[in-house]
C-alpha positions as CSV (number, residue, x, y, z in Angstrom):
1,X,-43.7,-10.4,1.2
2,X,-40.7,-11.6,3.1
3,X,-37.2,-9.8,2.6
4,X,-35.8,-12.9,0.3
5,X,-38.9,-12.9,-1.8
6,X,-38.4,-9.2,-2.5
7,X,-34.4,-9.7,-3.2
8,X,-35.5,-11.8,-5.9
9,X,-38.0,-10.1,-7.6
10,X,-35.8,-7.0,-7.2
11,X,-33.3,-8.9,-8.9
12,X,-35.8,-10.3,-11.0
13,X,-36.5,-6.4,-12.5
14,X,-32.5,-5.2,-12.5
15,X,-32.0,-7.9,-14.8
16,X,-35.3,-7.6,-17.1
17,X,-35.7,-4.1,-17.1
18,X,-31.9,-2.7,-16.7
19,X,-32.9,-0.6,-14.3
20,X,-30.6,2.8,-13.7
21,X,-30.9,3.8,-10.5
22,X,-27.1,2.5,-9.1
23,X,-26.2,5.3,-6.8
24,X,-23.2,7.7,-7.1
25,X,-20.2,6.1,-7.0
26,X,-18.2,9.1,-4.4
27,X,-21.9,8.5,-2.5
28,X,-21.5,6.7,1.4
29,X,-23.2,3.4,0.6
30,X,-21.1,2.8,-2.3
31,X,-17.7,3.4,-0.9
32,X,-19.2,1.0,2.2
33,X,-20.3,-1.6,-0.3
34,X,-16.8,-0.8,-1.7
35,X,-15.3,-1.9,1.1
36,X,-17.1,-4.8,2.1
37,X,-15.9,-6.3,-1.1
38,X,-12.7,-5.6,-1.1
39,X,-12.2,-6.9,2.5
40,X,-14.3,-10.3,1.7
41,X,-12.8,-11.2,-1.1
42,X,-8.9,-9.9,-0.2
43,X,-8.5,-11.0,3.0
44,X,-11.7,-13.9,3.2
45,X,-10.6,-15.4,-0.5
46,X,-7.6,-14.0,-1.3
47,X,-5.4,-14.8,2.1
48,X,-8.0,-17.8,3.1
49,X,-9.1,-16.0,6.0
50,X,-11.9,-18.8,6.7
51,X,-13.2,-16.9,9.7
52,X,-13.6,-14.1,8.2
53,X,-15.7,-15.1,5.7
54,X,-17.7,-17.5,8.0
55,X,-18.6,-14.1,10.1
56,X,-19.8,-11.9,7.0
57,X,-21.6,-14.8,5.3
58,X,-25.4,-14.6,6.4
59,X,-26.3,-18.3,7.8
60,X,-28.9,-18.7,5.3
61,X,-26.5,-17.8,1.9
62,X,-27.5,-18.4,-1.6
63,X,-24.7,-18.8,-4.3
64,X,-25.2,-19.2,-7.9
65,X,-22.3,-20.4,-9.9
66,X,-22.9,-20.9,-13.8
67,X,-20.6,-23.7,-14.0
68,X,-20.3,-24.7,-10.3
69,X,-23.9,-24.7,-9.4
70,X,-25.8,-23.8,-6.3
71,X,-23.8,-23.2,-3.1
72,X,-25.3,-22.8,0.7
73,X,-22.6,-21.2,3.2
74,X,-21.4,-24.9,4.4
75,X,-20.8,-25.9,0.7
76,X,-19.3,-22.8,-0.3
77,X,-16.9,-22.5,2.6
78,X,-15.9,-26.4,1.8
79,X,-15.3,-25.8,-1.5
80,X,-13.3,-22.7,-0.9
81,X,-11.2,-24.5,1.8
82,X,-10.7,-27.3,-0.8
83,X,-10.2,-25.4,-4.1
84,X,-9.2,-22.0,-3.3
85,X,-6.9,-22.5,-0.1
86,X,-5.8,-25.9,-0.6
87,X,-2.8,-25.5,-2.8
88,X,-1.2,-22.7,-1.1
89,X,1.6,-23.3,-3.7
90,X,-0.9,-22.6,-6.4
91,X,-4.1,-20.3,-5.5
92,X,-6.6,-18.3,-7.1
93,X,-6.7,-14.8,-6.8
94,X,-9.6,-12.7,-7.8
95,X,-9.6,-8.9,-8.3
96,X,-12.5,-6.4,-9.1
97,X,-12.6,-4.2,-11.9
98,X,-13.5,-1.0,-10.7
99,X,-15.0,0.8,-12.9
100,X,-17.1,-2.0,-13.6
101,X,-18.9,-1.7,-9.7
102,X,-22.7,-0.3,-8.9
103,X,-24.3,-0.1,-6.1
104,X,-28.5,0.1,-5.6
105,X,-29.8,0.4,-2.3
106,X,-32.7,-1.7,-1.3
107,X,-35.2,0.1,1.1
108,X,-38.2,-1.5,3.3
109,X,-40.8,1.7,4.3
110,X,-38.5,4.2,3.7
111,X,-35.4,2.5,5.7
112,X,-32.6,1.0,3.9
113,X,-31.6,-2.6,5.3
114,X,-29.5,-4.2,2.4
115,X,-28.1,-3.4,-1.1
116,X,-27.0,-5.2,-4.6
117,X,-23.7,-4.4,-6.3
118,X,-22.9,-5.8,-9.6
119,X,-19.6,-5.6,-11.3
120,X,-17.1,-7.7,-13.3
121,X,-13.9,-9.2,-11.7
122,X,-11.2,-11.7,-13.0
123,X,-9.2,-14.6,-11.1
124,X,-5.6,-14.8,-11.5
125,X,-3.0,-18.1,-10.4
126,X,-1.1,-17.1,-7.9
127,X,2.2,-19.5,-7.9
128,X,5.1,-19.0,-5.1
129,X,7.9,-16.9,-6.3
130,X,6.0,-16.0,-9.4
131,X,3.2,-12.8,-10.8
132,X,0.2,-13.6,-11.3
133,X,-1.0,-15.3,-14.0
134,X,-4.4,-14.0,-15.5
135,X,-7.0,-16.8,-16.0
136,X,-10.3,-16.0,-16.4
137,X,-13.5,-13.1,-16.3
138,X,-16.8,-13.0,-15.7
139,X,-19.6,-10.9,-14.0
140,X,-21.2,-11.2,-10.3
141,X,-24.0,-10.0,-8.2
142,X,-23.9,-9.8,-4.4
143,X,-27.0,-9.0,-2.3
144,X,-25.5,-7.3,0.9
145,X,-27.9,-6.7,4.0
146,X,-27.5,-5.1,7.3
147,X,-27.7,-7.3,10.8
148,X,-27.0,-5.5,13.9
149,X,-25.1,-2.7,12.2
150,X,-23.0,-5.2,9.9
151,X,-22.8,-5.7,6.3
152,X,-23.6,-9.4,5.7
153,X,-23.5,-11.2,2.0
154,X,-26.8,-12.7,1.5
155,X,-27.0,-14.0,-2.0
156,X,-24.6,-14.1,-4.5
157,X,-25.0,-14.8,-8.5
158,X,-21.3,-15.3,-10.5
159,X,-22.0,-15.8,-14.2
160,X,-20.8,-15.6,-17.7
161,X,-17.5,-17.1,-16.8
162,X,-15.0,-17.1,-19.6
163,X,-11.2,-17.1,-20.9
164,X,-9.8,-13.2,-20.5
165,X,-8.6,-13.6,-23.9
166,X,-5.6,-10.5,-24.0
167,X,-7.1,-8.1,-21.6
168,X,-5.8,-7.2,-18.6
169,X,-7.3,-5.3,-15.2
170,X,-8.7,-2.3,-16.1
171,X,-7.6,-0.3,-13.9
172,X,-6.2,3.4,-13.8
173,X,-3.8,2.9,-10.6
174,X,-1.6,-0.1,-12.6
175,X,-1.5,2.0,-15.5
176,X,-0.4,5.3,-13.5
177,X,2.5,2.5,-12.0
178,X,3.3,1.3,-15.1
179,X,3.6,4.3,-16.9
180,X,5.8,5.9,-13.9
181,X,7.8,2.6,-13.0
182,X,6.2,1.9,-9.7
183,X,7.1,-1.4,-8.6
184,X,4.7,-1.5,-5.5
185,X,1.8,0.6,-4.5
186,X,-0.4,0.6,-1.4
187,X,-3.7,2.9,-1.2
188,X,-5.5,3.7,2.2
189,X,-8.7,5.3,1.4
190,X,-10.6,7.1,4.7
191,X,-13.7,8.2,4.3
192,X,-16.6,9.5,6.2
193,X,-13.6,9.2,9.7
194,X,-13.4,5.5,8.8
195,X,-11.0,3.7,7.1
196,X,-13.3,2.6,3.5
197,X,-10.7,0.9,1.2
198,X,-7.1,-1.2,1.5
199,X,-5.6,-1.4,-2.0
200,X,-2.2,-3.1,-2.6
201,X,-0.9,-4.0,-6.3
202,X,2.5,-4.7,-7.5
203,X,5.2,-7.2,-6.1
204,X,7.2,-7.8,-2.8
205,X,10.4,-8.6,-4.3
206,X,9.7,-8.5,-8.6
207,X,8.6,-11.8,-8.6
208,X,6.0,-12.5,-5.2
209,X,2.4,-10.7,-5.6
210,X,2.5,-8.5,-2.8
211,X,-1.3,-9.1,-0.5
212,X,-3.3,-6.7,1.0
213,X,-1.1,-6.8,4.5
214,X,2.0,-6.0,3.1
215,X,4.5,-4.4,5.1
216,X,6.2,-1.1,4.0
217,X,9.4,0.9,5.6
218,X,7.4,4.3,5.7
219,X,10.4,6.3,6.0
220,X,9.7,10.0,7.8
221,X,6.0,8.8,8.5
222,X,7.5,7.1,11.1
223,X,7.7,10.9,13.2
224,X,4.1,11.6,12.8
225,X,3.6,8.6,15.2
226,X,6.3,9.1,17.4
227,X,5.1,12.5,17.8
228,X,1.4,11.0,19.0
229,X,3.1,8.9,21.3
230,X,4.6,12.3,23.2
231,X,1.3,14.2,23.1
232,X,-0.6,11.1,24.5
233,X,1.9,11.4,27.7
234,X,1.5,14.7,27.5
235,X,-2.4,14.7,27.2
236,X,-1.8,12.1,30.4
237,X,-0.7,14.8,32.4
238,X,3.2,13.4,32.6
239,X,4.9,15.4,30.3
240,X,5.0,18.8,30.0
241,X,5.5,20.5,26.2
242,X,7.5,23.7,27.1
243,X,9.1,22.2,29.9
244,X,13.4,22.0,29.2
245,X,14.6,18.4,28.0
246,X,18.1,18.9,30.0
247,X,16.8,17.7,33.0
248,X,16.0,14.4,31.3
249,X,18.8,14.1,28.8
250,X,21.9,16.3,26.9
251,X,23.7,15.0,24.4
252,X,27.4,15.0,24.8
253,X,28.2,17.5,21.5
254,X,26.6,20.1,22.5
255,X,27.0,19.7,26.2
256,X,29.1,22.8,26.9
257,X,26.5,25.1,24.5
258,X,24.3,26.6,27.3
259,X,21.4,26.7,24.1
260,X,20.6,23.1,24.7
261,X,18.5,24.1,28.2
262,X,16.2,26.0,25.6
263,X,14.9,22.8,24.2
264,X,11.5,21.4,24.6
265,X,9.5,18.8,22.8
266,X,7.5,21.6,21.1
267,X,10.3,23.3,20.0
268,X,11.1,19.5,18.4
269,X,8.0,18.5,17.0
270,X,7.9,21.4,15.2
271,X,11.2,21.5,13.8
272,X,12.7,24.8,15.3
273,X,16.0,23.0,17.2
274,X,18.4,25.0,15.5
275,X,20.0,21.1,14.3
276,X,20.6,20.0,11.0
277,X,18.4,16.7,9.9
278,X,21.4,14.6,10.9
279,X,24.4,14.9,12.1
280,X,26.4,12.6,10.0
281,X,25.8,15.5,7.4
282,X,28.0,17.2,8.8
283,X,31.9,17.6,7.9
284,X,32.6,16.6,12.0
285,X,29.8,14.5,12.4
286,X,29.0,15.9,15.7
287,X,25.8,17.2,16.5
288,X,25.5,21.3,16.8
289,X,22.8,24.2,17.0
290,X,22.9,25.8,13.5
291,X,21.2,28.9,14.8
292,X,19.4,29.5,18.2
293,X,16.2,27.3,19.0
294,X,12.7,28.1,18.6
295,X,13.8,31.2,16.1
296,X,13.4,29.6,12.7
297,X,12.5,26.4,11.0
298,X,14.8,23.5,10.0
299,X,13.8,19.9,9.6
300,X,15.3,17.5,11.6
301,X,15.6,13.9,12.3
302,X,18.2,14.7,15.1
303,X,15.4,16.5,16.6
304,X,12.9,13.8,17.2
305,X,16.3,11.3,18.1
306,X,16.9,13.5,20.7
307,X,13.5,13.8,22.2
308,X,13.3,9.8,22.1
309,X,16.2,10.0,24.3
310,X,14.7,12.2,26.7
311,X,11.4,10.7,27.1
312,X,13.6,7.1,27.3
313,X,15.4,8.6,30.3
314,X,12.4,10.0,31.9
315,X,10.0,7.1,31.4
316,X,12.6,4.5,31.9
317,X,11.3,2.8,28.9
318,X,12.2,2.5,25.0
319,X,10.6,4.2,22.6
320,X,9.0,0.6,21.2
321,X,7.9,-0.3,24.5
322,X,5.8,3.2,25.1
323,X,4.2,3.7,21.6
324,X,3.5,0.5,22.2
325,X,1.4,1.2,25.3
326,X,0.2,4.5,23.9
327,X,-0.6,3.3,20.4
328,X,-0.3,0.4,18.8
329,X,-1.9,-1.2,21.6
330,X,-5.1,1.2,21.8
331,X,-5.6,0.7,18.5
332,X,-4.7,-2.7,17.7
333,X,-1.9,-1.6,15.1
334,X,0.1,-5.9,15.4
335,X,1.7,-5.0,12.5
336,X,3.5,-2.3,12.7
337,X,7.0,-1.5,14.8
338,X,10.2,0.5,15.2
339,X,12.4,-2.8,15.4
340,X,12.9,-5.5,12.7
341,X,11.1,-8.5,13.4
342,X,12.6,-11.5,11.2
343,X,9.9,-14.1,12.2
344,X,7.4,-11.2,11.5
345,X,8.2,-9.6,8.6
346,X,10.6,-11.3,6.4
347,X,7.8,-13.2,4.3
348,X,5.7,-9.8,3.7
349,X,8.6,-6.9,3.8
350,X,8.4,-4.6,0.3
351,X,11.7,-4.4,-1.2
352,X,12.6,-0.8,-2.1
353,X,14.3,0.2,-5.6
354,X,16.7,2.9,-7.0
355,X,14.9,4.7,-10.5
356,X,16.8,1.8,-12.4
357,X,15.2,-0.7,-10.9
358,X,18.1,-2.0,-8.5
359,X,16.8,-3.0,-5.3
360,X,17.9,-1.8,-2.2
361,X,19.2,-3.7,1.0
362,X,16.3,-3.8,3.4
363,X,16.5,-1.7,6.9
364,X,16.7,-3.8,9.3
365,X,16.7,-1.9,12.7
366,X,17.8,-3.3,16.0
367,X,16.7,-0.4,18.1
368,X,13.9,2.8,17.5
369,X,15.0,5.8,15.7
370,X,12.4,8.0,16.4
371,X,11.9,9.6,13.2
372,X,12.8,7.4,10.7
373,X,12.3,3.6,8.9
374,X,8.8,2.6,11.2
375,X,7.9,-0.8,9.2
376,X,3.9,-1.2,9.1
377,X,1.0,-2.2,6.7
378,X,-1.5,0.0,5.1
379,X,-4.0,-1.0,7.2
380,X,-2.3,-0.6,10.0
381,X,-0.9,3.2,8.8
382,X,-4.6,4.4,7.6
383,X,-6.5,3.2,11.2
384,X,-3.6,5.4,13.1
385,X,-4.9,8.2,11.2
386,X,-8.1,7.9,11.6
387,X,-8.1,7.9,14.9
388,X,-6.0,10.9,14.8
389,X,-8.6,12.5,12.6
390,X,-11.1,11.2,15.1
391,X,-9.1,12.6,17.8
392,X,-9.3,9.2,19.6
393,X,-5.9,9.4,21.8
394,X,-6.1,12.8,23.2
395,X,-7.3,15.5,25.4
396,X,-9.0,18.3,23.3
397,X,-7.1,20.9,24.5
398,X,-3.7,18.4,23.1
399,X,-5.7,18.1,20.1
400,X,-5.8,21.5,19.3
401,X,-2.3,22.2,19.8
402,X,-1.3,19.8,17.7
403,X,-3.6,21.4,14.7
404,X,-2.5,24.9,15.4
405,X,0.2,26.4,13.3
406,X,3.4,26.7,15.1
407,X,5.1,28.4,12.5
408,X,5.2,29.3,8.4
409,X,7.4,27.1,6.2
410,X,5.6,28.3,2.8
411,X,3.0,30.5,2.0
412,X,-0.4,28.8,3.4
413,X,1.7,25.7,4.7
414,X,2.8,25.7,8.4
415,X,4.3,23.1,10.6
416,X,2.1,22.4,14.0
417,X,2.9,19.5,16.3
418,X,4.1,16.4,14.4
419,X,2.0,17.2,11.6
420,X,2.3,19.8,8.9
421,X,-0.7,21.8,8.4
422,X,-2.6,23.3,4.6
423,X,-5.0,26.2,4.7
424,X,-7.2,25.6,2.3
425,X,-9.5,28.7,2.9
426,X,-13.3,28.6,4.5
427,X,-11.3,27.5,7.6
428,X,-10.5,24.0,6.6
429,X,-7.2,22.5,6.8
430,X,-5.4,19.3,6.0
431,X,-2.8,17.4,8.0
432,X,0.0,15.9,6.6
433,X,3.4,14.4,6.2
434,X,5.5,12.9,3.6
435,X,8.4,10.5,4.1
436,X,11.5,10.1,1.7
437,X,14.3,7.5,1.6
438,X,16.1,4.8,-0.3
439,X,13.6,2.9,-2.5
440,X,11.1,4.9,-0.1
441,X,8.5,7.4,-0.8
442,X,5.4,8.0,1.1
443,X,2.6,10.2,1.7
444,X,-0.6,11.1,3.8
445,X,-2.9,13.4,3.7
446,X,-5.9,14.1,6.3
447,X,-9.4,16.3,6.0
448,X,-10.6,16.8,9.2
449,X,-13.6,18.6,8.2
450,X,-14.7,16.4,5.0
451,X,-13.0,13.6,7.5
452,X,-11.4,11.8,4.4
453,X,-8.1,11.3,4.1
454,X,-5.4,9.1,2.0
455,X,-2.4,7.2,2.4
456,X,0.2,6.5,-0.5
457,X,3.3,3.9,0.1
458,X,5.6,3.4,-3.4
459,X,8.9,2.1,-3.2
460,X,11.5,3.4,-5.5
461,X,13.3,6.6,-5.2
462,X,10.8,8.9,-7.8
463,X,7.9,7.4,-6.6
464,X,6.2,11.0,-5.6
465,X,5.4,11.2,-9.6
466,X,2.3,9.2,-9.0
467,X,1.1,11.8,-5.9
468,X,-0.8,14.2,-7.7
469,X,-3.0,12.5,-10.2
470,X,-3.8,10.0,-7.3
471,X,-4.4,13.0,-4.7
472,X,-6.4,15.0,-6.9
473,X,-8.7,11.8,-8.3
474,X,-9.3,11.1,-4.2
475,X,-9.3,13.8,-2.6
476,X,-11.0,16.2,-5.6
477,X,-10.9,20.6,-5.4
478,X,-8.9,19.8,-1.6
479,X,-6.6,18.0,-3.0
480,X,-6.0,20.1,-5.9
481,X,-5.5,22.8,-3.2
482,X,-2.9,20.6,-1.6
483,X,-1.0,20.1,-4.8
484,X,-1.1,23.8,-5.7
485,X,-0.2,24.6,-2.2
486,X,3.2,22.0,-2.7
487,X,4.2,23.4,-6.1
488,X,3.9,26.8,-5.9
């Protein structure tokens, strides 16, 4: 019996019989199946990225429309250039319904080479400067097999097509925005040390459906990757941690305070300066120790500002320009960037709001700050983290450091180097760091035991509100850990 004859009576049975054996939903193959979805139909469909969907179509595909007939892969991807992407001024959109999804593996001897998931998803008309419009429902089934390692569609059945009538997505996450006025939300989802799920809902500007690739200003998450970039040159060999900043850089205010020969970049990435978070705080304006370094704790964006001015001497390069070599690069990160890019990111930027819903003036940067108003996407974001988690970028003996507790800023919470660090008992831990601004407020959270981890990006002032019943539904006991850990 060949593999296509066994799809179909397997099919054949699901459909007859009703069969129950779909597989957990928290299980490994589903999230993957998951995934696979979400990426064919929200960046192959929904952004009419043709080659996308050429290369995770199988050559021989099958698709069963109830109204629009059969469908091999030329036909389909004809009809999808035609109908779907041809009116860019007025395209389809379609989006799952979650809870709607199973999974149920399909095994040859014992191996597993392909799966069906089922589920129901609706298509929505997406018009320029507009939401999107609801405009139909129905149910599908896609046959997914493995190639070489990769997750190809196979078959597909979409059936039972019909007007929505009143309903709406059913999903949890727009009713936890709605409830909580959250304009804009964007959901990384990491899994098994791999990035599993991209999820994006909400507007750019009120009116413009935001896409999968929209870009965020991450506030204070922008130090976590300014703070990889150092231990990467330090992991190099051509930077030392405890070695004084003076002979690279001292700034002018505190010049004549012999305290600033004390200062290191682990002294800085761990907050322990002695500065305040910025100097414009205070009544001078001028920057000043606030008690000795490397004696206490005190947040600071001065902190990491100073260090980029240091390693900018040393290196005779920007800031932009050496993450750039030392990260984005490595890891592919295009959209993501210290500097305003108008060309870049004007079409895909999310507008940030007060709690009243007036928008904010978007940061346009002409120069890095190291520790603040990094623009990137949550693809982007959630890849960086994995390959922190994955310890992809440094030496082990870096990577260590940079997990081990520096010093106490709450019971069971400590700051290490860049990240802040949660005991959560049995020797686990979770990295971490939150950013806060105007219209700005953002999160992450990383396992690296259970390597999952999360990324949340809102943009209106309150938009923390939605952390805990998102981190606890993701992230399950560890994250209720976290949250107990935070509001202690």
């Amino acid at each position: 019996m060949t593999k296509k004859l066994r799809i179909s009576v397997y099919l054949f049975i699901l459909f007859i019989t009703n069969l129950q054996a779909q597989i957990a939903k928290n299980s490994a193959l589903f999230l993957e199946l998951k995934k696979q979805d979400s990426l064919f139909f929200e960046r192959g469909f929904n952004n009419c990225d043709i080659a996308y969907l050429e290369k995770t179509m199988d050559e021989n595909l099958k698709f069963y429309h109830d109204n629009g007939g059969f469908q091999d892969k030329k036909l389909f991807i004809e009809r999808t250039k035609q109908n779907i992407c041809g009116n860019p001024n007025q395209k389809p959109i379609r989006k799952v319904i979650e809870s709607s999804l199973e999974v149920f593996p399909l095994y040859d001897n014992g191996e597993l080479y392909g799966a069906i998931q089922t589920g129901e998803h609706q298509f929505y008309i997406r018009e320029k400067n507009k939401k999107d419009v609801l405009g139909g429902q129905a149910k599908f089934t896609s046959v997914w097999t493995k190639k070489d390692g990769n997750w190809m569609m196979s078959d597909v059945l979409s059936y039972d097509h019909g007007s929505p009538g009143q309903s709406e997505l059913t999903d949890n996450l727009q009713q936890l925005m709605k409830e909580n006025n959250i304009p804009t939300l964007g959901l990384g989802i990491i899994e098994d040390g791999k990035l599993k799920e991209i999820k994006v809902y909400g507007t750019l500007d009120g009116k413009i459906t935001a896409p999968y690739n929209s870009l965020f200003n991450v506030a204070s998450l922008t130090k976590p990757v300014t703070a990889m970039t150092v231990l990467r040159l330090v992991s190099l060999g051509k930077l030392n941690l405890d070695e004084p900043l003076y002979k690279y850089f001292t700034d002018p205010d505190i010049a004549k305070d012999p305290r600033h020969k004390k200062l290191t970049a682990r002294m800085i990435l761990s907050h322990q300066t002695g500065f305040p978070n910025w100097r414009w705080q205070k009544a001078d304006k001028k920057l000043s120790f606030d008690f000795d370094p490397g004696t206490k704790y005190q947040y600071s964006g001065e902190g990491y500002e100073y260090l980029r001015k240091a390693v900018e001497k040393k290196f005779n390069k920007s800031l932009e320009v050496l993450t750039e070599e030392m990260i984005f690069k490595p890891l592919k990160m295009t959209d993501t960037g210290y500097i305003w890019n108008e060309k870049k990111q004007a079409g895909r930027i999310v507008i940030g709001y007060d709690r009243d819903g007036k928008p904010y003036d978007t940061v346009k940067n002409i120069s890095a700050n190291a520790a603040d108003d990094l623009t990137t996407s949550v693809e982007d974001f959630s890849q960086f983290l994995v390959s922190v988690m994955n310890n992809d970028l440094l030496s082990k003996t870096v990577f260590e450091e940079m997990k081990t507790k520096q010093l106490m800023t709450k019971e069971n919470k400590y700051f290490g180097l860049g990240f802040e660090i949660y005991y959560l008992g049995n020797n686990r831990i979770a990295l971490s760091h939150g950013g806060s601004d105007t219209g700005v407020n953002t999160i992450f959270i990383i396992l690296p035991e259970t390597k999952q981890g999360l990324v949340i990006f809102t943009n209106v002032d309150d938009g923390y509100k939605i952390y805990e019943p998102i981190i606890n539904h993701y992230l399950g006991d560890l994250g209720k850990k976290i949250v107990a850990i935070e509001t202690k």
